[in-house]
C-alpha positions in Angstrom: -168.6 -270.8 -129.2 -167.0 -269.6 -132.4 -163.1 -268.6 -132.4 -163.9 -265.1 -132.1 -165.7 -265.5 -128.9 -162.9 -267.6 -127.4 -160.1 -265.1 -128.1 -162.8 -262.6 -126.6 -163.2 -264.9 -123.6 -158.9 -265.2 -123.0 -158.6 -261.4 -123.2 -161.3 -260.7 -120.8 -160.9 -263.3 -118.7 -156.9 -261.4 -117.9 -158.6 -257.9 -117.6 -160.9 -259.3 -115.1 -157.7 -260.2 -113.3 -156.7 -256.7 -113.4 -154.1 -257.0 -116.3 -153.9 -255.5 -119.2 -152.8 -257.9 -121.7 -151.8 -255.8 -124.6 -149.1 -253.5 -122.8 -145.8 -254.4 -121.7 -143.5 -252.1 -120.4 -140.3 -254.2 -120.9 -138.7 -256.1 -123.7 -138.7 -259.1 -124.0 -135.3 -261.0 -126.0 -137.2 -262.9 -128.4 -140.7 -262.5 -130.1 -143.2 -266.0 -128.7 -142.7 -268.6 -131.9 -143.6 -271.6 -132.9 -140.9 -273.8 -131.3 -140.5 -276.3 -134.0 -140.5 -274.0 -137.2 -139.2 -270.6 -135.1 -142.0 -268.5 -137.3 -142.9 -265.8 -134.7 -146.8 -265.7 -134.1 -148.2 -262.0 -135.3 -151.1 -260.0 -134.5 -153.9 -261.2 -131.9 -151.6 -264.6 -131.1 -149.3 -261.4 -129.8 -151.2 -260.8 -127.0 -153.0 -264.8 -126.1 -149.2 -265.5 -125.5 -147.2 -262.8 -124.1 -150.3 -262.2 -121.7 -149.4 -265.9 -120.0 -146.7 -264.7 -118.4 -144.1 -266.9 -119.2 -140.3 -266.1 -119.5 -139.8 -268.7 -122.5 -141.1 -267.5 -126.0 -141.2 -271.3 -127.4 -144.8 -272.6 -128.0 -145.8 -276.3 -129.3 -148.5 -277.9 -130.4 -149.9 -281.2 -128.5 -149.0 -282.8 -131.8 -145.2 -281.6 -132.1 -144.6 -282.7 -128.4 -145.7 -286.3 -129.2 -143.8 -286.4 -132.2 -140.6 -285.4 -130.6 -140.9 -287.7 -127.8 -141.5 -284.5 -125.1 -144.5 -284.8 -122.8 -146.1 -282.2 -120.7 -144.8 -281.8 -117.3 -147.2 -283.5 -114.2 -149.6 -281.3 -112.9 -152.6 -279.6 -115.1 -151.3 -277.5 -117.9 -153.7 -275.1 -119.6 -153.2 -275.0 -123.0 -152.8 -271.2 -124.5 -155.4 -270.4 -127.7 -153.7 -269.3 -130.8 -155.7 -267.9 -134.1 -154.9 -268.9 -138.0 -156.8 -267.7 -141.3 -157.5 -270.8 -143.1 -158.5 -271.0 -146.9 -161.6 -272.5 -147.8 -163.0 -272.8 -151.2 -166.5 -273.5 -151.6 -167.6 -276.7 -153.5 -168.7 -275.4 -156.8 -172.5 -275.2 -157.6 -173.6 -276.6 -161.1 -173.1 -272.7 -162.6 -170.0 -272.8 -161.5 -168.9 -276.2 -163.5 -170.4 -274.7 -166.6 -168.8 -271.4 -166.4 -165.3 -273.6 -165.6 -166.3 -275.7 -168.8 -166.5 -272.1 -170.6 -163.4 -271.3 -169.2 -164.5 -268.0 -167.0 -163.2 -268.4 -163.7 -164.5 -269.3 -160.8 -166.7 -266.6 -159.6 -167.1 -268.5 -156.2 -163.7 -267.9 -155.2 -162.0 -268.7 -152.0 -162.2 -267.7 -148.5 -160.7 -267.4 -145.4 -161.8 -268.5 -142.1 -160.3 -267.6 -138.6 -159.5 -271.2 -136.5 -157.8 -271.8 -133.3 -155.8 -274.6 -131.7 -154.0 -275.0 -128.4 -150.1 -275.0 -127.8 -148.0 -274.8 -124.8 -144.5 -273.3 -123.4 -141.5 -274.6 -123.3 -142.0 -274.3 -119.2 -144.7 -276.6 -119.3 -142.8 -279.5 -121.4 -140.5 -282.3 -120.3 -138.2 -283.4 -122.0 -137.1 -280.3 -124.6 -133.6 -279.8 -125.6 -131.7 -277.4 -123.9 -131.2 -273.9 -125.4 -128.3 -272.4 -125.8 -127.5 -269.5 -123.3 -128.3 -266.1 -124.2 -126.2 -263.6 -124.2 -125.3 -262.2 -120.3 -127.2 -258.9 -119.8 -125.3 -256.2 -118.0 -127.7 -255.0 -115.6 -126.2 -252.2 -113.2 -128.2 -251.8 -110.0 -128.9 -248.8 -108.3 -127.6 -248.2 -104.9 -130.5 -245.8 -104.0 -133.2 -248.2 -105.5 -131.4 -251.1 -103.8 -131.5 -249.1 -100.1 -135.4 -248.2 -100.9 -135.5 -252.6 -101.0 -133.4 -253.7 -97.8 -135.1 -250.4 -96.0 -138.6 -252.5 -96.6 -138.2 -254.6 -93.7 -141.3 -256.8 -93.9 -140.8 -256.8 -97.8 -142.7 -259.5 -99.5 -140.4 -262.1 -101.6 -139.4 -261.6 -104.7 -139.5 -264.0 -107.1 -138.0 -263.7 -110.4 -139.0 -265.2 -114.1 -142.5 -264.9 -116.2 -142.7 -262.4 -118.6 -145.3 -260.0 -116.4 -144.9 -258.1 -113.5 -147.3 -258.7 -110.4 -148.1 -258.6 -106.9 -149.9 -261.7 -105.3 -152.0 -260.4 -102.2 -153.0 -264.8 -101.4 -149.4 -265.8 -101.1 -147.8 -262.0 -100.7 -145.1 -262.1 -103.4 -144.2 -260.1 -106.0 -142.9 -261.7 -109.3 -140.5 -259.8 -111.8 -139.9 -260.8 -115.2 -136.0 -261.3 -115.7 -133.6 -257.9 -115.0 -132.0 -258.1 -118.2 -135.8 -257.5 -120.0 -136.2 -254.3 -118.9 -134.7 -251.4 -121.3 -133.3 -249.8 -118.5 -132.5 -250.4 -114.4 -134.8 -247.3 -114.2 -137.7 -249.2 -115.9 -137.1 -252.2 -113.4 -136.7 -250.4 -110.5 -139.9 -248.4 -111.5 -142.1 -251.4 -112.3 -140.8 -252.9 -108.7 -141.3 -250.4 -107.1 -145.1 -250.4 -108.4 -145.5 -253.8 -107.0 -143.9 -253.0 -103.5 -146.3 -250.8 -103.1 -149.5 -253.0 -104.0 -147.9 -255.5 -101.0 -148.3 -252.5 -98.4 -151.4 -253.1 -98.3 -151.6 -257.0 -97.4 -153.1 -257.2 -94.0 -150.0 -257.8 -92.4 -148.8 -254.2 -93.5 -151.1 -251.3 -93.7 -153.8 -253.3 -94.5 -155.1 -251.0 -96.9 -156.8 -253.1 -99.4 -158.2 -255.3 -96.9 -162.4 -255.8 -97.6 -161.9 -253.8 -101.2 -163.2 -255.5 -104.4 -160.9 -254.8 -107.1 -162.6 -256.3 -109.6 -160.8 -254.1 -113.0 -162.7 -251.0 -113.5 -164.0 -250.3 -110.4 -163.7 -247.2 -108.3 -161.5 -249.7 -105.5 -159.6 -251.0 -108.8 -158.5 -247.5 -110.4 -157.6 -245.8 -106.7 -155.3 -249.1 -105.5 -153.5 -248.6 -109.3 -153.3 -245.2 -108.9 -151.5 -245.3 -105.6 -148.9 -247.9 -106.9 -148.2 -245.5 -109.6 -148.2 -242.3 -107.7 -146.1 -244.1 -104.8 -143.4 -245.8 -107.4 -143.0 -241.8 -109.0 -142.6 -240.9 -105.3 -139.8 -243.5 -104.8 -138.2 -243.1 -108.2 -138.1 -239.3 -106.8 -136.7 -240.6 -103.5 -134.0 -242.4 -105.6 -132.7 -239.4 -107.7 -134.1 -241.1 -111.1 -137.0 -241.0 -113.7 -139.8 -242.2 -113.9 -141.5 -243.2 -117.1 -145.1 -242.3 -117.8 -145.7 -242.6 -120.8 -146.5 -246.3 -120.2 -148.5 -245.2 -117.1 -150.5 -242.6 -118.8 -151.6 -245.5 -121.3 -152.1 -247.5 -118.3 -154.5 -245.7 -116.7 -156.4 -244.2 -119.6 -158.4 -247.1 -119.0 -160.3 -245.9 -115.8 -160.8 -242.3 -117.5 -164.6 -243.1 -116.8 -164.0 -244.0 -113.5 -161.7 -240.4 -112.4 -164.0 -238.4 -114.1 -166.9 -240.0 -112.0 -164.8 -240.2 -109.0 -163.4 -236.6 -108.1 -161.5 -237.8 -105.0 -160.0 -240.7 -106.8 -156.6 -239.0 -107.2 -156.1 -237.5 -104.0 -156.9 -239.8 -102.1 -154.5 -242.1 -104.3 -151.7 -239.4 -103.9 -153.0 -239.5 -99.9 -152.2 -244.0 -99.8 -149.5 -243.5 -102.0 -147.5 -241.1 -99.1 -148.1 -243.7 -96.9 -147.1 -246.8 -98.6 -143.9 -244.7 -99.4 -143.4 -244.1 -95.5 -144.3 -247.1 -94.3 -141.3 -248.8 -97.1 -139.4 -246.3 -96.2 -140.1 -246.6 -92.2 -140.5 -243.4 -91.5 -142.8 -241.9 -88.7 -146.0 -240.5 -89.0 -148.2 -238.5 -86.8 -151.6 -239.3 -86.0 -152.9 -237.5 -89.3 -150.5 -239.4 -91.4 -148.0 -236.8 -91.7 -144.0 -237.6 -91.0 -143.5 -233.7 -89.8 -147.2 -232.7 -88.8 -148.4 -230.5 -91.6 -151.5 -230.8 -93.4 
């Protein structure tokens, strides 16, 4: 398998886990870097690291943690693929001596290959230095946003760190990347609230996703991501602010095949999403799903 094939293999390996691994809708405080020489990783390394999910952006090679006396912490540790160009210059054929000999240069030239190696985050080391604290974040909440949370009685916990956003229907959690990464309290609030609504439909809840495969791309995939965005602009409504969608249209531009294909996809997301938003909300519904009875 050739380094193009594994970067191929990491990226699809995170869309078959329903992520997108090149969008991120908050900011992170620091680009990921090499932890030793602090020279931030560009293009494709990008995306193989921010994808992982972790909140530190200090990586290390299995050779820099034995040489500072660190050691990986117990437990397995994946390592995370990262790309290089590296020079190569062809030995030079018997033409190419004479011509040298002549003095013309080397028609040969040199040439660059793409290689890979492994490195892991700081959260998977023992034994690092300390960093120095970043600066405090102000981070105002919202009072609405905040009711919209304790009103979710049977809210799944919320756990806080990574850098990606993400509900977990095995062990019914949701995991937020640190407040103070978002741009805004409106771009939290929104990206929780898309979450929240994926839980609704753990068995214990509505049960709505129970027995659908939502394996990305599929028609179960794109209706389920559709109702946690519909239902997170319904709360942000609820809440008195806006919702950003210009993330969301990027976001979903990736089951265009899908909608077109599908012409009840949307309302029947728009139809889930009402409910998730009631059922957070604990309003009443009638038997047809409707809190005042009208179609």
């Amino acid at each position: 398998m050739d380094v193009y094939e594994v970067v191929t293999k990491e990226i699809l390996e995170r869309i078959d886990q329903g992520v997108i691994p090149w969008q991120i809708t908050w900011s992170r405080r620091h680009a990921d870097r090499n932890g030793v020489s602090n020279r931030e990783y560009r293009g494709i390394n990008t995306i193989l690291t921010s994808m992982k999910g972790f909140a530190q952006t200090d990586w290390y090679t299995m050779r820099q943690i034995r040489d500072g006396g660190w050691r990986l912490k117990e437990g397995r540790q994946r390592m995370t693929t990262v790309c290089f160009f590296k020079k190569y210059i062809p030995s030079k054929t018997q033409e190419d001596a004479i011509l040298e000999v002549l003095g013309v240069p080397n028609k040969s030239g040199a040439r660059l290959t793409l290689r890979y190696y492994g490195v892991f985050n700081r959260e998977q080391i023992d034994g690092l230095p300390e960093l120095p604290p970043d600066d405090d974040v102000e981070f105002n909440p919202i009072d609405k946003c905040e009711k919209v949370i304790e009103e979710f009685a049977d809210r799944p916990q919320i756990r806080y760190g990574g850098g990606q956003p993400y509900y977990s229907p095995s062990q019914d959690y949701v995991q937020m990347p640190p407040k103070g990464d978002f741009d805004s309290p409106e771009e939290f609030y929104a990206a929780l609230f898309h979450e929240l609504v994926h839980s609704t439909g753990h068995a214990s809840r509505t049960g709505r996703t129970e027995g659908q495969r939502h394996k990305f791309g599929s028609t179960d995939y794109a209706r389920e991501e559709l109702t946690a965005e519909i239902g997170a602009a319904m709360l942000c409504r609820h809440c008195g602010i806006t919702k950003t969608f210009e993330n969301a249209v990027a976001y979903l531009q990736s089951w265009r095949e899908v909608l077109c294909n599908d012409k009840k996809c949307v309302v029947i997301a728009a139809q889930r999403a009402q409910k998730a938003v009631d059922y957070m909300l604990n309003l009443k519904q009638d038997e047809k799903g409707n809190e005042n009875g009208e179609d």
